[in-house]
C-alpha positions as CSV (number, residue, x, y, z in Angstrom):
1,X,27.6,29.1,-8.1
2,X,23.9,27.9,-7.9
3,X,23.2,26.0,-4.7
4,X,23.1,21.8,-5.7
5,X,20.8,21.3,-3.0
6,X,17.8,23.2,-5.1
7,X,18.3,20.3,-8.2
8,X,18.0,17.5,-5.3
9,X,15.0,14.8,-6.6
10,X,12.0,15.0,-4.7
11,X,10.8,11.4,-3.7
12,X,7.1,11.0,-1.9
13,X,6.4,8.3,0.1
14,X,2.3,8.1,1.0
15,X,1.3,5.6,3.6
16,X,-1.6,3.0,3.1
17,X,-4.6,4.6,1.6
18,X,-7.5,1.7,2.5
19,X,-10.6,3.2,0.6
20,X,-10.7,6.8,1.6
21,X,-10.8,9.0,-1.0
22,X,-10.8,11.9,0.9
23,X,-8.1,11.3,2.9
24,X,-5.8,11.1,-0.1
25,X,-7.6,14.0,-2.3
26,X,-6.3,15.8,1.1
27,X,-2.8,14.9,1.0
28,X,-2.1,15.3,-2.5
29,X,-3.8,18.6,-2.2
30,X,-1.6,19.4,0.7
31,X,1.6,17.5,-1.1
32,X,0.6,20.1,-4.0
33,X,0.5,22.7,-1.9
34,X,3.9,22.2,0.3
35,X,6.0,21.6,-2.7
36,X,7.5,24.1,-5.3
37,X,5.7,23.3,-8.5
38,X,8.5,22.3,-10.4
39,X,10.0,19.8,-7.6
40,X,5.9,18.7,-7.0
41,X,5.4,18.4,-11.0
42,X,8.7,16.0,-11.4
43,X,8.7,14.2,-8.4
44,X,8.7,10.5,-7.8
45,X,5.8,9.4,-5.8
46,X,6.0,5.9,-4.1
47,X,2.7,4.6,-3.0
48,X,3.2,2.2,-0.4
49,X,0.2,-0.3,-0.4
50,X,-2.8,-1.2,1.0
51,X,-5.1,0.7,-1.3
52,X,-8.4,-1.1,-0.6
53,X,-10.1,-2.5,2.8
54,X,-11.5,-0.6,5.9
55,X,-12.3,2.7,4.1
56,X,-15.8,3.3,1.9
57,X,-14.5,4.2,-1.7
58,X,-11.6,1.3,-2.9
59,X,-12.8,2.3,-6.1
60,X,-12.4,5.7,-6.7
61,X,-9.4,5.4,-4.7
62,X,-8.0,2.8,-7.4
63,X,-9.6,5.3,-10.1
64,X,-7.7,8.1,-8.6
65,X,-4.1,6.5,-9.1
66,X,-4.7,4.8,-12.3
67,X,-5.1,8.0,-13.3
68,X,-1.8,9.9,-12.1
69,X,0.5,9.3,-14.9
70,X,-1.4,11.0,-17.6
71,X,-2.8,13.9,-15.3
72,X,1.4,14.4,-13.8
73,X,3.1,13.3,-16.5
74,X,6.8,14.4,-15.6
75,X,6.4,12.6,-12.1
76,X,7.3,9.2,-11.6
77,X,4.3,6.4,-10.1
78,X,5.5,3.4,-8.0
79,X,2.2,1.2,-6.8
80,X,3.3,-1.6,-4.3
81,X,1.2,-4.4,-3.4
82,X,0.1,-4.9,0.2
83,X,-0.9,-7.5,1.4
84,X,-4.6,-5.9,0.9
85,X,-3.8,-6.0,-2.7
86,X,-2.5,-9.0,-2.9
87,X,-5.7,-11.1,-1.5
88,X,-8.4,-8.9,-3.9
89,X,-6.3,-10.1,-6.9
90,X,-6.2,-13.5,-6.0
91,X,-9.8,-13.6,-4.9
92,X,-10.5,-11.9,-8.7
93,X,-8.4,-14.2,-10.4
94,X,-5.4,-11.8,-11.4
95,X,-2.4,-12.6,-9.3
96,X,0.7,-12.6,-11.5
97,X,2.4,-15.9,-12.1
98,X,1.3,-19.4,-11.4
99,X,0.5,-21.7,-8.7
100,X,-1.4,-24.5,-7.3
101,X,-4.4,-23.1,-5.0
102,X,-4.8,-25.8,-3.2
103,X,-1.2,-25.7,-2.0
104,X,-2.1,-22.5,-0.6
105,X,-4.5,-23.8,1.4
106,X,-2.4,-27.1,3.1
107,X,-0.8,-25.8,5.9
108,X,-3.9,-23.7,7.3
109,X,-6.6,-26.2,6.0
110,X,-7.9,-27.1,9.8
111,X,-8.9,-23.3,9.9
112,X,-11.3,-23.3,6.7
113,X,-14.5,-23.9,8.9
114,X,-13.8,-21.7,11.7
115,X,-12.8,-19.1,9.2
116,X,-15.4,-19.2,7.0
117,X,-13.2,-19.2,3.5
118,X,-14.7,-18.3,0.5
119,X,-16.3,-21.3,-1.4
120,X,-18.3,-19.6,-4.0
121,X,-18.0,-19.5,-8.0
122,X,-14.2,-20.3,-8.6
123,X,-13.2,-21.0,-5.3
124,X,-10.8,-23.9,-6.6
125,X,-8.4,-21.5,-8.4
126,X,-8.7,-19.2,-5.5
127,X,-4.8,-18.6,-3.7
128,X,-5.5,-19.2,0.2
129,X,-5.6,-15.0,1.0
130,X,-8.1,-14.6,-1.8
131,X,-10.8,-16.9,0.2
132,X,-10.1,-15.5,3.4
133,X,-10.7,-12.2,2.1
134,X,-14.2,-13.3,0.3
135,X,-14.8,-15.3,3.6
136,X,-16.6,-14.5,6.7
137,X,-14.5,-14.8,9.7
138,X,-17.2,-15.6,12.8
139,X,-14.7,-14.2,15.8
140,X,-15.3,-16.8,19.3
141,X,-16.5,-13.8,20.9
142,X,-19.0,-13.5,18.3
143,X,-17.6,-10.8,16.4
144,X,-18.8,-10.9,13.2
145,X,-15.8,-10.0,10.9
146,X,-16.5,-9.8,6.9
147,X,-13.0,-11.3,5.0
148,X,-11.1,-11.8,8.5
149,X,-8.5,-8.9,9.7
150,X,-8.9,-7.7,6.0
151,X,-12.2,-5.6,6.7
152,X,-13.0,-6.1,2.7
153,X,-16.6,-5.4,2.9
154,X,-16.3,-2.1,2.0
155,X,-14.0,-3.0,-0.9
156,X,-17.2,-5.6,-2.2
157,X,-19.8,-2.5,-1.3
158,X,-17.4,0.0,-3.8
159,X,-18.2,-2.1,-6.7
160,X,-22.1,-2.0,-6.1
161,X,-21.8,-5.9,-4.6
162,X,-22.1,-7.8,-1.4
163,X,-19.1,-8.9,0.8
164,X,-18.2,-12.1,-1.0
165,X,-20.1,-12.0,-4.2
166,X,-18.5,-14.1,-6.8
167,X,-20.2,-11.3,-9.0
168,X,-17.2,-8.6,-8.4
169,X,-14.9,-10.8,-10.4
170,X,-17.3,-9.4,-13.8
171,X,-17.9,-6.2,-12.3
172,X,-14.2,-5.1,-11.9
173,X,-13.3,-3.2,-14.7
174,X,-10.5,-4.2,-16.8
175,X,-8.2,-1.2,-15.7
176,X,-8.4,-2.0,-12.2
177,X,-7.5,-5.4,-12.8
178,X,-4.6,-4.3,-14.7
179,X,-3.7,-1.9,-11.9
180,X,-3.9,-4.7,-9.4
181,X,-1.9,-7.5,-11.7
182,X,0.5,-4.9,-12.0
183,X,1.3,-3.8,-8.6
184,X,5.1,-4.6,-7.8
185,X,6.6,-6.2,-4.0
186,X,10.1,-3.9,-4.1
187,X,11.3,-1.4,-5.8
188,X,14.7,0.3,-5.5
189,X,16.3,3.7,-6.3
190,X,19.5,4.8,-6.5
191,X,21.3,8.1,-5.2
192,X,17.7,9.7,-3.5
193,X,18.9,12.2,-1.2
194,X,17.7,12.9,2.6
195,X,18.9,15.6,4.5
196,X,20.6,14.3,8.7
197,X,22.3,16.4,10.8
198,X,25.5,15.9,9.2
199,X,24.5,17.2,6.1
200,X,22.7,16.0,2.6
201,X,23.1,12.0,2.4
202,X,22.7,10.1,-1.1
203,X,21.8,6.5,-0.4
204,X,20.0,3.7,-2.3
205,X,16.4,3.4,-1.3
206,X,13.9,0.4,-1.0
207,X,10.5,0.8,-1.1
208,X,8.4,-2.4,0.1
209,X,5.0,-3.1,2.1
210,X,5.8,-4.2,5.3
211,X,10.0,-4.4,5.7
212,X,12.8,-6.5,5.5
213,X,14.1,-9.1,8.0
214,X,17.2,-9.5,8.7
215,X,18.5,-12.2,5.9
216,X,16.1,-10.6,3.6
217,X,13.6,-13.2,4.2
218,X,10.8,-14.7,6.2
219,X,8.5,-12.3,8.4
220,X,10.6,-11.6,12.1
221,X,12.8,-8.4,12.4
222,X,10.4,-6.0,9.5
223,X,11.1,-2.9,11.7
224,X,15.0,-3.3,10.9
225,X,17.1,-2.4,8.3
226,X,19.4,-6.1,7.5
227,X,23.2,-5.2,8.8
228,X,24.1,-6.5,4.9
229,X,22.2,-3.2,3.5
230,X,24.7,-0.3,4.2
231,X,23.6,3.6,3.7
232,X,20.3,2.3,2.5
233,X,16.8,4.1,3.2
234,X,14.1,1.3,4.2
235,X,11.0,2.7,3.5
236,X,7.6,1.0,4.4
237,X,3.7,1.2,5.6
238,X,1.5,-1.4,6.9
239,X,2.4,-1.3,10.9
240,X,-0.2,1.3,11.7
241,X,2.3,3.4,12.7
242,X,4.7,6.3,11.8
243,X,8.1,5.4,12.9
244,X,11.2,7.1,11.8
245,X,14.5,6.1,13.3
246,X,17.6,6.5,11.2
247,X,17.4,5.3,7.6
248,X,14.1,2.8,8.5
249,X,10.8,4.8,7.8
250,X,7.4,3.1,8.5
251,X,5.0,5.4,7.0
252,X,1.6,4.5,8.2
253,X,-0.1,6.9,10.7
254,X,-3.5,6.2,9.3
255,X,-3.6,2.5,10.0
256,X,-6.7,1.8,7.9
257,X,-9.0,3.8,10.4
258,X,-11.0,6.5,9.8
259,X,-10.1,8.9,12.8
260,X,-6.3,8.9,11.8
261,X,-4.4,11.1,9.4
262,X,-3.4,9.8,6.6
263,X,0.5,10.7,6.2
264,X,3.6,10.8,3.4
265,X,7.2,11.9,3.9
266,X,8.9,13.9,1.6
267,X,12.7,13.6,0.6
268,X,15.5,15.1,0.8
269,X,13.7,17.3,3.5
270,X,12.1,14.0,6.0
271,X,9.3,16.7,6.3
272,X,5.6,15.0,7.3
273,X,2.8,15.6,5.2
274,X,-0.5,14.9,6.5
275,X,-4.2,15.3,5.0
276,X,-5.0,17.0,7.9
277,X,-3.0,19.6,7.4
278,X,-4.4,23.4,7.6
279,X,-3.1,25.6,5.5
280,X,-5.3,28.3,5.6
């Protein structure tokens, strides 16, 4: 009788990416390499956020995964939004659904000044983390810091523009906008396998940015899986760390910075895949 375990689904989880090419051309190249062809070539790939920022090519980073599904058409392609993400669409004008900007900005409206939001061309349709990512953030110990903690100069200087240019809302092309509208917050599979030390489990996965709290709401408890969820894998990046304890995996080694690896796990096996992996 064949073995089951060689028709287990491979699912790939791949940390936050933030603007280095390189550093993902790596890791699927090493993903590639790691994997049987037929488990690589059918394989669901989870991309966990955090696409743009901090690193020098956002662009060809976002040109790189718009363009998975035709070059791999057998595997699957799951884009979440990070919170990165999240504050380029709004600052481009192509968050999905609608709201009042200005109720954005209410609670954290004695900051604007000392924050330096964004209050160029079509700042008044601008959601709050849209300004603050066009904005310059002047630090009290005089750190200059272009769009606050986001770092999104680089994102600005991808698209041949300066950091808070009202221009990069023409200069964005109409597939990355479509990319970024279409980013999703959660996304759940059924039966993925992962191999303990008791054996092959089959559990439901979740797949979000940052985690779940307890309640499955608000922002406390992200590193825990809720006591309501039951033989359910958490998966997430965004902590700038890589963290794996039981069913909870934060998968984020690179943290946005240029000396760290950039890192995915692979199920069933848990195994670490990093770009700086040497193969030869």
């Amino acid at each position: 009788m064949a073995d089951p375990s060689n028709k287990l689904r491979t699912v790939i989880c791949v940390g936050d990416i933030h603007g280095y090419l390189t550093k993902l051309l790596n890791l699927w190249s090493n993903l590639q390499s790691q994997i049987d062809p037929d488990s690589f070539n059918t394989a669901t790939i989870i991309f966990l956020g955090d696409y743009c920022d901090r690193g020098p090519d956002t662009r060809k980073v976002i040109e790189f995964l718009i363009s998975l599904p035709k070059r791999y058409p057998n595997q699957k392609h799951v884009f979440l939004s990070g919170n990165h993400e999240f504050a380029f669409a709004g600052f481009i004008g192509v968050l999905a659904g609608e709201f009042e900007a200005k109720e954005t900005w209410k609670e954290y409206a004695e900051n604007e000044e000392i924050e330096g939001w964004y209050k160029g061309e079509g700042y008044e349709k601008m959601h709050l983390q849209g300004r603050i990512w066009g904005g310059w953030f002047d630090v009290a110990q005089g750190i200059d810091c272009k769009g606050a903690i986001f770092d999104a100069a680089p994102t600005f200087g991808s698209y041949g523009v300066s950091h808070g240019s009202s221009e990069l809302m023409k200069v964005v092309p109409e597939d990355h906008k479509k990319f970024l509208a279409d980013v999703v917050w959660v996304h759940e599979e059924d039966d993925v396998s992962i191999e303990t030390q008791e054996g092959v489990k089959h559990c439901k996965l979740i797949a979000v940015h940052a985690g779940l709290e307890k309640g499955l709401s608000g922002k406390k408890n992200v590193s825990d899986i809720p006591e309501e969820l039951t033989e359910t894998v958490v998966v997430s990046g965004h902590h700038g760390k890589l963290h794996i304890e039981g069913l909870r995996l934060i998968i984020d080694e690179s943290g946005g910075l240029e000396g760290n690896p950039l890192a995915a796990i692979v199920l069933p096996s848990m195994k670490i895949v990093r770009d700086t992996d040497n193969l030869s």
